[in-house]
Every structure is written in structure tokens, then in C-alpha cells.
C-alpha positions as CSV (number, residue, x, y, z in Angstrom):
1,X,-6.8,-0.8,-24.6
2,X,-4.2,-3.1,-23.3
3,X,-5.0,-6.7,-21.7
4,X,-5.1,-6.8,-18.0
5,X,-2.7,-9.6,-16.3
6,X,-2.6,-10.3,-12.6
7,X,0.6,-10.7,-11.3
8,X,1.5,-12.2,-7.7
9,X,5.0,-11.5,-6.3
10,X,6.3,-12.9,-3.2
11,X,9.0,-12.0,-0.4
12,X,10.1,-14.5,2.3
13,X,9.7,-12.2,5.7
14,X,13.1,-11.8,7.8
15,X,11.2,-13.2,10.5
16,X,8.4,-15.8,10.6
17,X,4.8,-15.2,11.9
18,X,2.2,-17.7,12.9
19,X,-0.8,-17.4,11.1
20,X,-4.1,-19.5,10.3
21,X,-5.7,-20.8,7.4
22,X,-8.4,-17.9,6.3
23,X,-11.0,-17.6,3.6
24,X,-10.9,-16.8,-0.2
25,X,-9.9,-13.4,-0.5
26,X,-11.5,-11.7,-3.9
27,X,-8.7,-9.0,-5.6
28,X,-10.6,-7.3,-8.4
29,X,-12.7,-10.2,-9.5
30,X,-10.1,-12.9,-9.2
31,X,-9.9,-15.4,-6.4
32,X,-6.5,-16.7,-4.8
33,X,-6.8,-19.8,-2.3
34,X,-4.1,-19.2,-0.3
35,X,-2.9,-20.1,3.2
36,X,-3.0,-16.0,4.0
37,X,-4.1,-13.3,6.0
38,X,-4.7,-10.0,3.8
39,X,-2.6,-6.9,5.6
40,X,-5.6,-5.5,6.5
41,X,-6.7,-8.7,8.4
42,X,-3.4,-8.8,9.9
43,X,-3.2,-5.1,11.1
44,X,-6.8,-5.7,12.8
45,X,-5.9,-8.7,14.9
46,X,-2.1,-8.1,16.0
47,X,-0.2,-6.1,18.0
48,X,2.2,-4.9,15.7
49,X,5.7,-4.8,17.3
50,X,8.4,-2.2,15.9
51,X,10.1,-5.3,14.8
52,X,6.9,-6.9,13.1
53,X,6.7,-3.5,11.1
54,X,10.3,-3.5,10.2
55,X,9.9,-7.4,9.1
56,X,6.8,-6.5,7.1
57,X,7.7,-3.2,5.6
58,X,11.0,-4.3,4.3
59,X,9.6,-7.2,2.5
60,X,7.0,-5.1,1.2
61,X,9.4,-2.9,0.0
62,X,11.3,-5.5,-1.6
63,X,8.3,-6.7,-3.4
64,X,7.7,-3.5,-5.2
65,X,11.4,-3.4,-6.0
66,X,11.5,-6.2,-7.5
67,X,8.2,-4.7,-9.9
68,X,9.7,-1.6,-10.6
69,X,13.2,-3.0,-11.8
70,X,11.0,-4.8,-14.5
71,X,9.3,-1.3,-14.9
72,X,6.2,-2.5,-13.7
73,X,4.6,0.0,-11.4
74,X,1.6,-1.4,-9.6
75,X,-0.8,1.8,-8.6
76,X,-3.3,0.0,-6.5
77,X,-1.0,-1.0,-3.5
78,X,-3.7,-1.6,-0.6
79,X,-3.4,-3.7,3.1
80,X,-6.9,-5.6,0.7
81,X,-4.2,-7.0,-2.1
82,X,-1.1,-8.2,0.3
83,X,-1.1,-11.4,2.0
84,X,0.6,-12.5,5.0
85,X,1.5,-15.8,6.2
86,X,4.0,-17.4,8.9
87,X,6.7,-16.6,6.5
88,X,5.7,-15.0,3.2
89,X,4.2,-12.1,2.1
90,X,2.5,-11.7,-1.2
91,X,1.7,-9.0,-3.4
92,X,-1.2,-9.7,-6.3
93,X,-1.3,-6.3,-8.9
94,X,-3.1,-5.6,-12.5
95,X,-0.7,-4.6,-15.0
96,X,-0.8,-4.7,-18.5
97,X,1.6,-6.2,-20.9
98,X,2.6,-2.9,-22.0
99,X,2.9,-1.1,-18.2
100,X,0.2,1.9,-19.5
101,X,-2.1,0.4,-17.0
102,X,-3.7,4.0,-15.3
103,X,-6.3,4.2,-13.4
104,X,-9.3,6.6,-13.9
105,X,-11.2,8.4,-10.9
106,X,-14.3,6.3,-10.6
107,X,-15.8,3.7,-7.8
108,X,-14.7,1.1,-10.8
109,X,-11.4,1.8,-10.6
110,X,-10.8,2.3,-6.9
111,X,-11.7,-0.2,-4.2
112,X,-11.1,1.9,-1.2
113,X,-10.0,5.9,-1.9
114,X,-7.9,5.8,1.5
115,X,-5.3,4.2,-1.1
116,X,-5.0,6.6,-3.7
117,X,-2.3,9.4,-4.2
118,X,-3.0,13.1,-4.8
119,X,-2.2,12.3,-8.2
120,X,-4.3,9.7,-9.0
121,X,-7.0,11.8,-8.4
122,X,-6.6,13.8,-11.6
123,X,-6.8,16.5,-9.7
124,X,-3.1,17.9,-9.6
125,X,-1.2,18.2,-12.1
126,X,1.5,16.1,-11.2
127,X,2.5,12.5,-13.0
128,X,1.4,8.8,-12.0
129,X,4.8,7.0,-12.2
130,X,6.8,5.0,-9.6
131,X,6.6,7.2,-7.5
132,X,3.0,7.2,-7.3
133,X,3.9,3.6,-5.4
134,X,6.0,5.5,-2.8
135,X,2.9,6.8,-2.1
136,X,0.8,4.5,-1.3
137,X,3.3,2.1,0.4
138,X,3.5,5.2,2.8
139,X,0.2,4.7,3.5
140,X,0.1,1.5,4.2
141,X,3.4,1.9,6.6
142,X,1.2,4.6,8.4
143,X,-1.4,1.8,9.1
144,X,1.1,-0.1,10.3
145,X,2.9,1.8,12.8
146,X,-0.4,4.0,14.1
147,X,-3.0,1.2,13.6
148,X,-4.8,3.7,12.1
149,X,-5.6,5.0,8.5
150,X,-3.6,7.8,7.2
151,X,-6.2,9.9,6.3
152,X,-10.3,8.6,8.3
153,X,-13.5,9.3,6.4
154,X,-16.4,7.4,5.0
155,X,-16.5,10.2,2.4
156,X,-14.7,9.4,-1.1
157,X,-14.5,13.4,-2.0
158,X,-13.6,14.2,1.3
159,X,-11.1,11.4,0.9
160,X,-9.6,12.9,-2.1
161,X,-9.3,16.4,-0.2
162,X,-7.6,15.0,2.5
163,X,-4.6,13.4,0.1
164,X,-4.2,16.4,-1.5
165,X,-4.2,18.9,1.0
166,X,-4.4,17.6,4.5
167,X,-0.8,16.7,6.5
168,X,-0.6,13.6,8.1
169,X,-1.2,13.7,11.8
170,X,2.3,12.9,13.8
171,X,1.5,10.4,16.2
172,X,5.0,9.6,17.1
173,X,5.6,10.9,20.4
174,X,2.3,9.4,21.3
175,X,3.1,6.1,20.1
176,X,6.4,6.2,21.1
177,X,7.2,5.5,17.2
178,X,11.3,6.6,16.6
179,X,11.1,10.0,15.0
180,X,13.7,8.9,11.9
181,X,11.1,6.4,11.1
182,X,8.2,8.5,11.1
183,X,10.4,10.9,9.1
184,X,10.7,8.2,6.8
185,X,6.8,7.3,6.4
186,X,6.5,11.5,6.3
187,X,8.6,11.9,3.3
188,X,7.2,9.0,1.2
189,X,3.4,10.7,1.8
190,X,4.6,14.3,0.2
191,X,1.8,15.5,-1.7
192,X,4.3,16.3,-4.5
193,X,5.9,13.3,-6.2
194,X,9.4,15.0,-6.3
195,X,9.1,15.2,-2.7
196,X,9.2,12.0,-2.5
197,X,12.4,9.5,-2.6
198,X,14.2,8.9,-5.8
């Protein structure tokens, strides 16, 4: 097997937040002091702002660019492993020096199975590749906009049903979210990789 490496990239945000100093957050076993929120932290105490999801999204989005132009692709994107401060956000991964890093279908591998693609469950017969990334930043630009999970269940096999056969609910019109950007978030959660953007 190949040796695991932890890799933290950064983005400066568009915009700048205010944030406080928070606790040592674990990511796999390794501890990071930083001067963060986690996503997920973030999502649960703001109001998120169709501007603060455009600020945040597009420096998430520039993060994993960054990866997959060195052909790292990180597979375990979660609101638990990005971190948000007044004007950064940070993404810490596990690759491998070799990029084979895949993930099995097991509580050891998965933290939290509302992040996990259809393919990643092994159950499909489609390919884990950058795409696979797509994915799950879709799902964490769901969160976002609906301050809601994609897909809600305390159930990991119901979980795994619901990303590979259940449709997103479109909250748009509710949430007065613009329908080209829901379009956007809809496209990047297609079951089917080449579905998905290029």
C-alpha cells in the first residue's frame, strides 16, 4: 500500500469574514491548531448570504483546482475537513504519493456517509476519478445555499440509497435561490459521473 500524506491547501476568500479563535479540530487522526472555523461550524452559526456562498464556493473551488492540476484528487471533501477564517479558507486531504489513494466502504474509511458519491459506494459501476470531487463539492454547495444536508438520515445504508437513487429536493423557489445556480449545484450531484462537468 502506498503512504498516506496530509496535505493542507489554502485560498484567500474574495471577501473577508470575521471569525473567532475555536478549538482543535481532529481530521482523520491528525490535529491542526489553527485560527479556523470548520465549514460545518460555519454553516451552523451564519446566515449565509448569496454573496458569502459565492465568496466561499469559489475559493473552494479554486482549492480543488489547484489539487487536480497536480492530479491529486481528494475523495473525502467534507464541510468537517475545510476551515474558515476572516480571510482564508483551508482545505486538509489524505493522498498518497502515488494518487491511488481509494477509499473502501467501511465506517473506517468514511467519517460521515452524507459525503460520499454514488460511486464510492462500490455499488455502481461507475469510476472514482475527479469527478468523484464534483460530487461531493456539490454537496457541500447544497449545505450552503439550503442550510440543509443534501440527502437527511441517521442511517448509513439508507444514506447510500439516497446518493444513488434519490434526486435532490429543489428548494430554490422556496429559498429564493437563482435557478441558474441551483442548476449549477444540480448538475455537479448527477448520479452518473459523465453527467457531471468536464
Amino acid at each position: 500500500t502506498n503512504p498516506e500524506y496530509i496535505k493542507i491547501t489554502e485560498e484567500r476568500l474574495h471577501q473577508p469574514f470575521q471569525s473567532k479563535k475555536l478549538k482543535t479540530q481532529d481530521v482523520r487522526g491528525y490535529y491542526f491548531y489553527m485560527d479556523n472555523k470548520t465549514l460545518s461550524e460555519f454553516i451552523k452559526t451564519n446566515i449565509i448570504t448569496l454573496k458569502d456562498f459565492l465568496n466561499i464556493s469559489i475559493a473552494i473551488t479554486d482549492l480543488v483546482s489547484k489539487l487536480h492540476k497536480n492530479n491529486i484528487f481528494v475523495h473525502n471533501i467534507t464541510p468537517q475537513n475545510i476551515f474558515i477564517n476572516k480571510d482564508r479558507i483551508k482545505l486538509a486531504c489524505l493522498y498518497n504519493k502515488e494518487n491511488l489513494y481509494k477509499k473502501n466502504l467501511s465506517e473506517d474509511n468514511f467519517d460521515d456517509f452524507h459525503y460520499i458519491s454514488p460511486e464510492q459506494t462500490l455499488k455502481v459501476d461507475f469510476p472514482i476519478d475527479y469527478r468523484t470531487d464534483f460530487y461531493l463539492l456539490g454537496l457541500i454547495f447544497y449545505e450552503l445555499l439550503f442550510k440543509r444536508k443534501t440527502f437527511e438520515s441517521d442511517e448509513e445504508l439508507e444514506l447510500i440509497h439516497f446518493h444513488i437513487a434519490m434526486e435532490i429536493s429543489d428548494l430554490s423557489l422556496e429559498m429564493e435561490i437563482p435557478e441558474a445556480l441551483y442548476n449549477i449545484v444540480k448538475k455537479m450531484l448527477a448520479k452518473n459521473p459523465d453527467d457531471r462537468y468536464k
